[in-house]
C-alpha positions as a Markdown table, in Angstrom:
| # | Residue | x | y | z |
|---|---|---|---|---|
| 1 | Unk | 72.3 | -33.0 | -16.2 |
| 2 | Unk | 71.1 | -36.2 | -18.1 |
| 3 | Unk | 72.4 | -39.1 | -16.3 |
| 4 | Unk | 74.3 | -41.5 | -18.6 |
| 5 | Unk | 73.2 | -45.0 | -19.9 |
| 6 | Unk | 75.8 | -47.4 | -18.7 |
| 7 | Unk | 77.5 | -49.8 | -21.6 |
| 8 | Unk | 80.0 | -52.9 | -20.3 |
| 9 | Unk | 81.9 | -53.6 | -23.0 |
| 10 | Unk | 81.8 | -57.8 | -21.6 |
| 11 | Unk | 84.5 | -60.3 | -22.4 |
| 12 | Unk | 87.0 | -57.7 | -24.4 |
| 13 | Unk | 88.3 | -60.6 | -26.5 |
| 14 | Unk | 84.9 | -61.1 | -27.6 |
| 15 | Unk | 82.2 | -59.1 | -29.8 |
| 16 | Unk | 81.6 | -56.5 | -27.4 |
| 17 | Unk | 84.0 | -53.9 | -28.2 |
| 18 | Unk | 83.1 | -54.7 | -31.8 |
| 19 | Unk | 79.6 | -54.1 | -32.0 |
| 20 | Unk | 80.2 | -51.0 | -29.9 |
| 21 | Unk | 82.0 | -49.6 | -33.0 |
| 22 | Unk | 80.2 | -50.9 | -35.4 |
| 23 | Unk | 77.2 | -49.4 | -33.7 |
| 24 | Unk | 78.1 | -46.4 | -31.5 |
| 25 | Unk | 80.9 | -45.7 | -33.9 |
| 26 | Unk | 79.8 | -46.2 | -37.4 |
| 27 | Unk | 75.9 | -44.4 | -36.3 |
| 28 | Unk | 74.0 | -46.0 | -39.2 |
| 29 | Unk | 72.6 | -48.4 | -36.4 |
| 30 | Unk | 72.5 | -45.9 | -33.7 |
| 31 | Unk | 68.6 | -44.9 | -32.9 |
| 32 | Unk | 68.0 | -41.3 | -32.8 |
| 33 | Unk | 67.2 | -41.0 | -29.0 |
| 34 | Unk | 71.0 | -41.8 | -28.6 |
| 35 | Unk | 72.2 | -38.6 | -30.2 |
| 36 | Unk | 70.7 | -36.7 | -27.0 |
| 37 | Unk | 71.7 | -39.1 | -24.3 |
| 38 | Unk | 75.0 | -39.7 | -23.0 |
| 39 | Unk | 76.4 | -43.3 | -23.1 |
| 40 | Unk | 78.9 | -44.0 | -20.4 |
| 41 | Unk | 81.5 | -46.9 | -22.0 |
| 42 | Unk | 82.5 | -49.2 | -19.3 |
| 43 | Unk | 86.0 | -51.4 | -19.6 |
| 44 | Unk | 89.2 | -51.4 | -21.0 |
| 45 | Unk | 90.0 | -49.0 | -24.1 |
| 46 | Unk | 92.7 | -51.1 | -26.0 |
| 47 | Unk | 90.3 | -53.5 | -27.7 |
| 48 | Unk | 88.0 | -50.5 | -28.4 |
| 49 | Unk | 91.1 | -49.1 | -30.4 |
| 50 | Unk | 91.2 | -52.2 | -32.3 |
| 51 | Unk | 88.2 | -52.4 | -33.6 |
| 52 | Unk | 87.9 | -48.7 | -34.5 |
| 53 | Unk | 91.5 | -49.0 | -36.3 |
| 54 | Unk | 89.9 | -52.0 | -38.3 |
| 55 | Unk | 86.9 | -50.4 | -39.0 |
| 56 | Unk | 88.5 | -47.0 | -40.4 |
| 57 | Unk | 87.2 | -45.1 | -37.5 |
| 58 | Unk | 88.2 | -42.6 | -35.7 |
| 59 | Unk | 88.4 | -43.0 | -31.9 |
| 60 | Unk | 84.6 | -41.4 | -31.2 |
| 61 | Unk | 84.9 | -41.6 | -27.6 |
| 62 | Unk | 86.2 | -39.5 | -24.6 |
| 63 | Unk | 87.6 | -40.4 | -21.4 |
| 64 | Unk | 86.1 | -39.9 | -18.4 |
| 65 | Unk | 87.4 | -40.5 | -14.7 |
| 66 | Unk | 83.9 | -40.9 | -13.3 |
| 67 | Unk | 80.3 | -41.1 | -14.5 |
| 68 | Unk | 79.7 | -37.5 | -13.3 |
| 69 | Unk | 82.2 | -36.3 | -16.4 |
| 70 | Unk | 79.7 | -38.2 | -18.6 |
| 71 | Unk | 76.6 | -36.0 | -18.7 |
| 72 | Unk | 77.0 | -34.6 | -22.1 |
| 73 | Unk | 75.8 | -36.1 | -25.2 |
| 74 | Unk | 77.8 | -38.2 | -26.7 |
| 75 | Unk | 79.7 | -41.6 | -26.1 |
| 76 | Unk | 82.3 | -41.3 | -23.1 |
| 77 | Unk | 84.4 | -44.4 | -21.8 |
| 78 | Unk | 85.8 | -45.2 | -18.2 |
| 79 | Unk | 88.4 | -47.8 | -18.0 |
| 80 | Unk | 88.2 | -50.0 | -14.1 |
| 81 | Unk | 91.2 | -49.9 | -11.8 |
| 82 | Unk | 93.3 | -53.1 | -12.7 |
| 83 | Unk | 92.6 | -52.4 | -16.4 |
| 84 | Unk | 94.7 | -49.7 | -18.0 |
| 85 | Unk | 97.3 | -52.0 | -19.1 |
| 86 | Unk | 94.7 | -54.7 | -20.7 |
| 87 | Unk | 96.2 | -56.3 | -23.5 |
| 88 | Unk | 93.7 | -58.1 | -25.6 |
| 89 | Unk | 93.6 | -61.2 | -27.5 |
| 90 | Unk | 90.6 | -61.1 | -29.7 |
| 91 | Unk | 88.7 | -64.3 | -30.5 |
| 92 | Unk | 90.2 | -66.1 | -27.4 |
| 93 | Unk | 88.7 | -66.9 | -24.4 |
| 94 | Unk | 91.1 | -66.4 | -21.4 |
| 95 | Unk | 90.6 | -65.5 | -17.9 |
| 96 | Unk | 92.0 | -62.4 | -18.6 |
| 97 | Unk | 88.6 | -61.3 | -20.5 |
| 98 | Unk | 86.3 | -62.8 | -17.6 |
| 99 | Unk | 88.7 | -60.6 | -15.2 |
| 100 | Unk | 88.3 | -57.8 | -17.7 |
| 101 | Unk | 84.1 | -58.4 | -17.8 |
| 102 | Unk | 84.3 | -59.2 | -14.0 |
| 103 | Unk | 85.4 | -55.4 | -13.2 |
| 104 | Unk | 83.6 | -54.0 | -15.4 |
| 105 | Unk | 80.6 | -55.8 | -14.3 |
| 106 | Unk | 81.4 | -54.6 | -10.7 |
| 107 | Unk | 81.7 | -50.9 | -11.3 |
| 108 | Unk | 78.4 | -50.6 | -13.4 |
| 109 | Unk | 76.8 | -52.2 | -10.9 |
| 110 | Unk | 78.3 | -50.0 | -8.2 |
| 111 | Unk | 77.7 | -47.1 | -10.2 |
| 112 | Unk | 74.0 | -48.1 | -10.5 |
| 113 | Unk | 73.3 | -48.4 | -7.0 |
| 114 | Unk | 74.0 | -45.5 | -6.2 |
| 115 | Unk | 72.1 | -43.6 | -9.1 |
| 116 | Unk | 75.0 | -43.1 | -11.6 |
| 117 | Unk | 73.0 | -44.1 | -14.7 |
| 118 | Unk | 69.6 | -44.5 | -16.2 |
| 119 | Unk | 70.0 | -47.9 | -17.2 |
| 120 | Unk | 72.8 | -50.5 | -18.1 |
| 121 | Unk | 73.6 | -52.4 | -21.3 |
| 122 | Unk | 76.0 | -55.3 | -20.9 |
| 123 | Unk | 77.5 | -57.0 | -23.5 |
| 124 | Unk | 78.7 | -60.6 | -23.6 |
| 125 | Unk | 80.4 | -62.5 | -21.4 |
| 126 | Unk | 81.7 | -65.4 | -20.8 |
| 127 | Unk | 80.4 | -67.2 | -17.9 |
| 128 | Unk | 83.5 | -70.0 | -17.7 |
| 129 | Unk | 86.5 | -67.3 | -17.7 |
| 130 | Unk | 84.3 | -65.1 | -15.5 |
| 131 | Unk | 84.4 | -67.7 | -12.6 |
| 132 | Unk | 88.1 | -68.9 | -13.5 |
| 133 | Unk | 88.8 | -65.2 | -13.0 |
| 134 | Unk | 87.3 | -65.6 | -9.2 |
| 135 | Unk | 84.0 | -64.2 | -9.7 |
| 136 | Unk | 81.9 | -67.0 | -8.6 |
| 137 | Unk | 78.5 | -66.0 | -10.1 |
| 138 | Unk | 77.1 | -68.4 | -13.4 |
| 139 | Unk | 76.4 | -65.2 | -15.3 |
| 140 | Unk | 75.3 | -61.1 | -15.3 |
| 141 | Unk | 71.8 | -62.2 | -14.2 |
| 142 | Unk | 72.7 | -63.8 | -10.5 |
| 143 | Unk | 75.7 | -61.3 | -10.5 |
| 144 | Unk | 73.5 | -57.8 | -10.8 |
| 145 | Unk | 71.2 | -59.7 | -8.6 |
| 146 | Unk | 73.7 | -60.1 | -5.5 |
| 147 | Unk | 75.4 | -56.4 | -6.3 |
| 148 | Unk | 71.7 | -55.2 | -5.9 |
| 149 | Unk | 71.2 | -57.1 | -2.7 |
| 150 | Unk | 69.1 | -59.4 | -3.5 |
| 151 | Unk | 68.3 | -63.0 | -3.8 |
| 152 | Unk | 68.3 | -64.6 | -7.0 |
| 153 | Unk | 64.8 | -65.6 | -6.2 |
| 154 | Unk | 63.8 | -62.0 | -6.0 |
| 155 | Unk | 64.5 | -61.4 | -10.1 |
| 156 | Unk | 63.3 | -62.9 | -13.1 |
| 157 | Unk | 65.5 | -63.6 | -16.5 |
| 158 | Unk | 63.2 | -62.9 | -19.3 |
| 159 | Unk | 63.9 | -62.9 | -23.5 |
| 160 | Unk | 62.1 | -60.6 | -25.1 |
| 161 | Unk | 61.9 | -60.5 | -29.1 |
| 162 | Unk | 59.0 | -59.3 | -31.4 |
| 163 | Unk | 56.3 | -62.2 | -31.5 |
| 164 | Unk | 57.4 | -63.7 | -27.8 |
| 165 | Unk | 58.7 | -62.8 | -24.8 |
| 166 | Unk | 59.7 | -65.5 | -22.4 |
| 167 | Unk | 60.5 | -65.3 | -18.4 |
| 168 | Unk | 62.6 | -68.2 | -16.6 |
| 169 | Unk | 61.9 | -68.8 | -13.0 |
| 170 | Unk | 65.2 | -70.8 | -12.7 |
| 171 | Unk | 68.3 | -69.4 | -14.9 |
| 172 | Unk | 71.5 | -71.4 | -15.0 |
| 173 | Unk | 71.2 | -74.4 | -12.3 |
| 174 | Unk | 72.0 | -78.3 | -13.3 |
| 175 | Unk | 68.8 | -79.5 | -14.8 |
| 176 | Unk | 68.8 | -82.3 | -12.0 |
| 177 | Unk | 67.9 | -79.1 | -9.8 |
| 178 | Unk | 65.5 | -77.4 | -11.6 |
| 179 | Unk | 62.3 | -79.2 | -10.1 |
| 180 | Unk | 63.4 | -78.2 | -5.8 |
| 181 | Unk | 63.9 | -74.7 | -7.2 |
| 182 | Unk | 60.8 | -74.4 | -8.8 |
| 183 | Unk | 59.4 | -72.9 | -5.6 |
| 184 | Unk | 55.7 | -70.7 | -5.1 |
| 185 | Unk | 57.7 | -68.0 | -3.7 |
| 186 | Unk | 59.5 | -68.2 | -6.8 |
| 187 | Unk | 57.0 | -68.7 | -9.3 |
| 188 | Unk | 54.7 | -66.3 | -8.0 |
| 189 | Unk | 57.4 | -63.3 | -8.0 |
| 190 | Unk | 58.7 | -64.2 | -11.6 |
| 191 | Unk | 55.0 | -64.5 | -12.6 |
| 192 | Unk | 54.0 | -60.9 | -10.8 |
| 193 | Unk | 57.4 | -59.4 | -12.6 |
| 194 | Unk | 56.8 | -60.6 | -16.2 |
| 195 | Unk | 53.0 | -59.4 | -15.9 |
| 196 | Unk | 54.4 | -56.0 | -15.3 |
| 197 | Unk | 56.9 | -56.3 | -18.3 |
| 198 | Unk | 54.4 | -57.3 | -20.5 |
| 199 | Unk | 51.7 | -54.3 | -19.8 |
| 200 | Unk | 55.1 | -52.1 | -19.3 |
| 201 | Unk | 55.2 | -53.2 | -23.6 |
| 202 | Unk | 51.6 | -52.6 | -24.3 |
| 203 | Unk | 50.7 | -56.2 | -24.8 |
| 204 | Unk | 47.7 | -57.2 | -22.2 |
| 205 | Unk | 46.9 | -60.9 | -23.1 |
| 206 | Unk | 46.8 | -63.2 | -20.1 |
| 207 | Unk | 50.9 | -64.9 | -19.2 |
| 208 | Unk | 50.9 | -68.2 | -19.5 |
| 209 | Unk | 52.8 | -70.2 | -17.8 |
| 210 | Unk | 54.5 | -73.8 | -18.4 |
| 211 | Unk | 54.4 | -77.1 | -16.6 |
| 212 | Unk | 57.3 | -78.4 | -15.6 |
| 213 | Unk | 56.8 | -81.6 | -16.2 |
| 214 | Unk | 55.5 | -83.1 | -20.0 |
| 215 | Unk | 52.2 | -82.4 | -20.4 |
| 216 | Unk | 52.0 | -80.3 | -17.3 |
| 217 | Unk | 52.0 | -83.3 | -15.3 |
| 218 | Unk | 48.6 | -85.1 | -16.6 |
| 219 | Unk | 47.1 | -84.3 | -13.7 |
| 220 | Unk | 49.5 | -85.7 | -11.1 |
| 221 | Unk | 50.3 | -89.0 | -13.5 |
| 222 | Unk | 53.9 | -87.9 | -14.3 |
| 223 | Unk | 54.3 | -85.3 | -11.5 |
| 224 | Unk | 53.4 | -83.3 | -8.9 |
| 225 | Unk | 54.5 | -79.8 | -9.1 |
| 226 | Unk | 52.0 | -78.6 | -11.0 |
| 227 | Unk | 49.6 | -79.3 | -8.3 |
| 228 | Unk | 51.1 | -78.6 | -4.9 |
| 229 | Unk | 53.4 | -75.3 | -6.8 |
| 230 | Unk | 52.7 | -74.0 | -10.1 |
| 231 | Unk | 48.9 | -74.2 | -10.0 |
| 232 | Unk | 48.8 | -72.1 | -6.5 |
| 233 | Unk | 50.7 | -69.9 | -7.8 |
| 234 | Unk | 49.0 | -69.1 | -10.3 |
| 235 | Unk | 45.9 | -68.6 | -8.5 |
| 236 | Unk | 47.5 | -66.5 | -6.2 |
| 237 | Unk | 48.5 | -64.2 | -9.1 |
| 238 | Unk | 44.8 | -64.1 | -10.3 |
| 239 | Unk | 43.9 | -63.5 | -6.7 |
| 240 | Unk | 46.0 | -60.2 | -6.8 |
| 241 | Unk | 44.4 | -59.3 | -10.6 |
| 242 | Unk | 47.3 | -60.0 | -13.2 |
| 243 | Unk | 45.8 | -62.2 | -16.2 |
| 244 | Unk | 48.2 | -65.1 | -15.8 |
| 245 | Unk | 46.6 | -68.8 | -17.7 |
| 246 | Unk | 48.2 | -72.4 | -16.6 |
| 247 | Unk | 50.5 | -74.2 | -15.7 |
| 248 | Unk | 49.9 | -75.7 | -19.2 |
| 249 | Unk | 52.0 | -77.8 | -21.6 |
| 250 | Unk | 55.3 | -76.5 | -22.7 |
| 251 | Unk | 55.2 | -78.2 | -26.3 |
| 252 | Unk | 52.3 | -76.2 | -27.0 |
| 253 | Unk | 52.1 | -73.3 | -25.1 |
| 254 | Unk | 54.9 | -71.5 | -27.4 |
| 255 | Unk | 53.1 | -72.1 | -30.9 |
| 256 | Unk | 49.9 | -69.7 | -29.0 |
| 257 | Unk | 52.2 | -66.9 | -27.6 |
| 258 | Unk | 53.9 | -66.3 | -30.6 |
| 259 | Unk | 50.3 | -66.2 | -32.6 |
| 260 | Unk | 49.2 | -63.7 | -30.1 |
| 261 | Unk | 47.8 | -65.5 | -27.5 |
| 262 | Unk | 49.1 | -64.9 | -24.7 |
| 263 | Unk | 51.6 | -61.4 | -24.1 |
| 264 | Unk | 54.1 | -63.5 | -22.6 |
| 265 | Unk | 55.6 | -66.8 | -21.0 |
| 266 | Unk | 56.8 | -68.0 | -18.5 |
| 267 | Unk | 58.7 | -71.2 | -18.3 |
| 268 | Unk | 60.5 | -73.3 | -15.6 |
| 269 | Unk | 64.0 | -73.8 | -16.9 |
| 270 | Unk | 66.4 | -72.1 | -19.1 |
| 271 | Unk | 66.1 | -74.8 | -22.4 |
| 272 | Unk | 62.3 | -75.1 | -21.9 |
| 273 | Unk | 61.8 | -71.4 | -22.6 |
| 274 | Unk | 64.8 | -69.8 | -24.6 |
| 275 | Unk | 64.7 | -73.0 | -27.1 |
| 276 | Unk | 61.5 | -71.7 | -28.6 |
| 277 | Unk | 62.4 | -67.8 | -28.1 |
| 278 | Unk | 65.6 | -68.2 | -30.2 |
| 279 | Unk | 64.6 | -70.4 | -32.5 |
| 280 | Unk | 61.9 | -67.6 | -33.4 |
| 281 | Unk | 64.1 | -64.6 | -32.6 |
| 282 | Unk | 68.0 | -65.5 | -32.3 |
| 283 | Unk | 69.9 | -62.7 | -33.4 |
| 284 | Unk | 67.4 | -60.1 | -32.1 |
| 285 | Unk | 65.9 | -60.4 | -29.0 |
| 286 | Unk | 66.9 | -58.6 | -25.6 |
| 287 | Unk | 67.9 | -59.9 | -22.3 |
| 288 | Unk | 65.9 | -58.0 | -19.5 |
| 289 | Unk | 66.7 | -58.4 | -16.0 |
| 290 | Unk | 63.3 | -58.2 | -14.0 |
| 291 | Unk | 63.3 | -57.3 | -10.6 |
| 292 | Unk | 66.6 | -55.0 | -10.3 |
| 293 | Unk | 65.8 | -51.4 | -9.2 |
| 294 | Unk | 67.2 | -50.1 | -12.7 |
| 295 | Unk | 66.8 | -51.4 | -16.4 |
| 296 | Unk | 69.4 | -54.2 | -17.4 |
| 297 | Unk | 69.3 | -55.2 | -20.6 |
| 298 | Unk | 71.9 | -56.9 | -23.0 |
| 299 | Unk | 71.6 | -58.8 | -26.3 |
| 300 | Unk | 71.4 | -62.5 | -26.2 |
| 301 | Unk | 73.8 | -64.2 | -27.7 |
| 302 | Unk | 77.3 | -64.5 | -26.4 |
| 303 | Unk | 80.5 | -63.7 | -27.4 |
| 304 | Unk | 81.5 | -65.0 | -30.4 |
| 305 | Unk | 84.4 | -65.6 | -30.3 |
| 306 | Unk | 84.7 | -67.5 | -33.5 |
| 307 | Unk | 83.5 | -64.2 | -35.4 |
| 308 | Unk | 85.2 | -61.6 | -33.7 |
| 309 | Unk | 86.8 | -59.4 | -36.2 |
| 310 | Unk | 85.2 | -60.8 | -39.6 |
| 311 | Unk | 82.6 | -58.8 | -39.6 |
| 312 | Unk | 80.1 | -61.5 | -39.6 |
| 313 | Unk | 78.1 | -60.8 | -36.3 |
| 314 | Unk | 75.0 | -59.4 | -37.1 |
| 315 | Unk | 74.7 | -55.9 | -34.8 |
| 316 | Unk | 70.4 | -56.6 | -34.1 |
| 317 | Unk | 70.4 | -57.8 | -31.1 |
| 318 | Unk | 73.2 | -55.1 | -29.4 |
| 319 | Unk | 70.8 | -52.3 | -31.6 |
| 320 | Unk | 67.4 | -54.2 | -29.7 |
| 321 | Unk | 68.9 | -54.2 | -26.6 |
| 322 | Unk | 70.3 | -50.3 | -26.5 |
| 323 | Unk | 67.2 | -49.5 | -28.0 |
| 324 | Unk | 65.1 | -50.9 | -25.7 |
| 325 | Unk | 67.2 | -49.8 | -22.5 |
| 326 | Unk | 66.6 | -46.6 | -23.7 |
| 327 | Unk | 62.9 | -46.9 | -24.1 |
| 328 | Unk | 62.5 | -48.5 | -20.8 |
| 329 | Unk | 64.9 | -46.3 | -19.0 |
């Protein structure tokens, strides 16, 4: 039997259970692979009803008690203990939602581990009602990384749109912290993960990779981390045969990748490379998790809560990121 691909529904009160149904439900988004491959619905079924009521559909999911009942084709949903009774509030951010996403999170990633799907799509979340609720993890990346056992130095966050893909060796820390995390251990694994990604898609141009200082340092002028971190690292990558080219200067380096210079890139901290990426691809590029032993992706905006219900979110980047979690998976 087909395992399932796993689908967390996120913050409820947000665009999650929305662009489920507008995608899962509605099909004129829905890629053809899906037809033949179960989906497995993770989180509470009340805002799924809402949406589907608003839209004119008809409820186009089944329950299931376990992901074993979801081997068929088709679109199944399993509602987490603690969640039967959600009551939703859509367009509001709450703790309630962040407990809702929190669960949800937990049980996919349970599910995961022990071989219950083929991959995992999560929807949005929101990371401020997801620690108020008591989960005390900054987002899904550091969250799947801990339920997975391991380190958050032992995965890489990495954007991936149609002209550039972007890895983050550092994901959601103070900027004051970002240069003590920017570690060789670090660098080298992100580096040796988005490599793999990038021949994974077909592309095999060299990575580059980004200073983290301006300029890349200017040769020790304006920093050191280039020399005594990034640059080692680098060469240890080479030393192991992945085509990997820096560290060299983030205001630059961008305008190359997306031209086709390089297959991918990876930068030091969250703004240095997702500025560039969504500037270029907001709306459609995918969230991949790197270094979890299962595909992860989810779109890469958030959750909208200012939209939820108009009809205004555009459904690309949920369509990218089921697509590609079925591609990958």
């Amino acid at each position: 039997m087909a395992r399932p691909l796993l689908v967390t529904l996120g913050d409820p009160d947000g665009l999650g259970p929305e662009l489920v149904c507008r995608v899962l439900g509605g099909g004129e988004h829905l890629p053809g692979i899906a037809a033949a491959v179960p989906i497995l619905l993770i989180g509470p079924e009340q805002p799924l009803g809402l949406h589907a009521a608003r839209l004119g559909l008809a409820p186009f999911w089944r329950r299931a008690a376990g992901a074993d009942e979801a081997a068929g084709p088709g679109v199944h949903l399993l509602v987490p203990e603690g969640l039967a009774d959600f009551s939703p509030a859509p367009g509001r951010a709450r703790p309630e939602g962040g407990r809702a996403a929190g669960l949800a999170l937990d049980l996919a990633a349970r599910l995961m581990r022990r071989g219950g799907g083929r991959g995992l799509l999560t929807a949005p979340l929101n990371k401020a009602m997801l620690m108020a609720a008591g989960f005390d993890f900054p987002g899904h990346t550091e969250f799947l990384a801990s339920a997975a056992g391991l380190g958050e130095d032992e995965v890489c966050m990495c954007l991936a749109g149609p002209r550039l893909r972007v890895g983050l060796v550092t994901t959601h820390p103070p900027l004051r912290d970002v240069a003590d995390l920017v570690t060789f251990p670090r660098v080298l694994r992100c580096l040796e993960l988005l490599c793999a990604f990038a021949q994974r898609l077909g592309h095999d141009a060299p990575v580059a990779v980004c200073g983290l200082n301006p300029h890349a340092g200017e040769s020790g002028r304006i920093g050191r981390e280039e020399i005594e971190t990034i640059a080692p690292a680098v060469a240890a990558a080479r030393e192991r045969g992945l085509a990997a080219e820096g560290p060299l200067p983030a205001d630059t380096v961008f305008s190359r990748a997306a031209r086709g210079d390089f297959s991918a890139v990876l930068a030091m901290y969250h703004d240095q490379g997702l500025g560039p990426l969504k500037l270029l691809h907001f709306g459609e590029a995918v969230n991949v998790t790197l270094g979890l032993p299962y595909v992860r992706t989810s779109p890469d905006h958030g959750t909208g809560y200012d939209v939820v219900g108009t009809g205004a979110a555009d459904v690309g980047g949920f369509s990218a990121a089921l697509g590609l979690a079925l591609d990958l998976s």
